[in-house]
N, C-alpha and C positions, 0 to 999 in steps of 0.2 A: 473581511471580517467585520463584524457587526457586534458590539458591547453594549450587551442590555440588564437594566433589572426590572427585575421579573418578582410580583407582590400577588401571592396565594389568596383570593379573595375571602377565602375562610379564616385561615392562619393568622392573617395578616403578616409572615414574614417574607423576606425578600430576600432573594436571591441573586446573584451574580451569573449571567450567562455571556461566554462568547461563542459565536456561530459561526461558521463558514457558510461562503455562499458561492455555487459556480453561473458562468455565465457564459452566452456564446457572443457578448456585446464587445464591440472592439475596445481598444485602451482608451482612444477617445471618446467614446460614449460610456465605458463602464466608468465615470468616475466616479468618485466618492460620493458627492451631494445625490448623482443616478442612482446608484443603486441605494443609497437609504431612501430616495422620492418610492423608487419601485417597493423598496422593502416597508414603508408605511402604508404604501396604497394595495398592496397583498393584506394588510392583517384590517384598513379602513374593509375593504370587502366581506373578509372573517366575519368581521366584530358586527358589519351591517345586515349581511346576508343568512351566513351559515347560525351566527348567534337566534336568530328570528326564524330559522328553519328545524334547528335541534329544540328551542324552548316554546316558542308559541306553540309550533305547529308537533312539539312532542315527534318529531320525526322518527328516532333513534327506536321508537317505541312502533311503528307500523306495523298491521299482520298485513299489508302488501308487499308479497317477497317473490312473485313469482314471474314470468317471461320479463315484461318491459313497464311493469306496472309500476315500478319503483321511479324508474326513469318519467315514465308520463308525469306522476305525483308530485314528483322534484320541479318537472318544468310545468307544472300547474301552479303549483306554493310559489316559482320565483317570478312567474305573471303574476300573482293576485298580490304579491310585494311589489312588483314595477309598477304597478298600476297605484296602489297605496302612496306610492312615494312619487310618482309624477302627480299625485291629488294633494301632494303637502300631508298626508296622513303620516305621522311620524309614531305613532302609536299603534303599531300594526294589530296586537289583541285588543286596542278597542276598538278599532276599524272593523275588525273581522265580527264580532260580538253585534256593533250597528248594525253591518250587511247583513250578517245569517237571520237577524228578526224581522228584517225589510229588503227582503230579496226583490222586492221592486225598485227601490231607490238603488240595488247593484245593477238592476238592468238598465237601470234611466242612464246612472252612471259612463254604463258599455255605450250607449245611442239605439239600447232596442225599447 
């Protein structure tokens, strides 16, 4: 069980949550300090990835819906953020904004 508050970035009020969580880690490895490590480094991914996939890249909004289009797309947008973030680019919409005016310096970037 995990007790968190939880602050509505709009609202500004805050809430009281407890959650359960299951696991298949044994009693020695499920300890308390484990799974809060695992359970901030699930939402560090959230907050780094999916946040940078829903907003920059307006994901939620794509008219790519059809065979595996959506899946390429996904693993397109999370190269062009690994790549971002192994270059110290922490600013991924100004990163992306640079690159698409100087698609030469993305290719110098790659080594073509």
């Amino acid at each position: 069980m995990i007790k968190r508050e939880v602050t509505n970035c709009k609202t500004q009020k805050t809430n009281s949550e407890l959650v359960a969580g299951i696991t298949s880690l044994s009693k020695d490895r499920a300890t308390p300090e484990m799974i809060l490590k695992d359970n901030r480094f699930h939402w560090s991914i959230e907050d780094r990835l999916h946040y940078v996939r829903d907003f920059t890249y307006d994901e939620d909004r794509s008219q790519i819906k059809t065979n595996n289009g959506p899946q390429m797309m996904a693993c397109i947008r999370n190269f062009v953020i690994s790549i971002f973030n192994l270059l110290g680019l922490n600013k991924i919409a100004s990163a992306i904004r640079f690159f698409a005016s100087r698609p030469h310096r993305a290719l110098a970037v790659l080594g073509f």
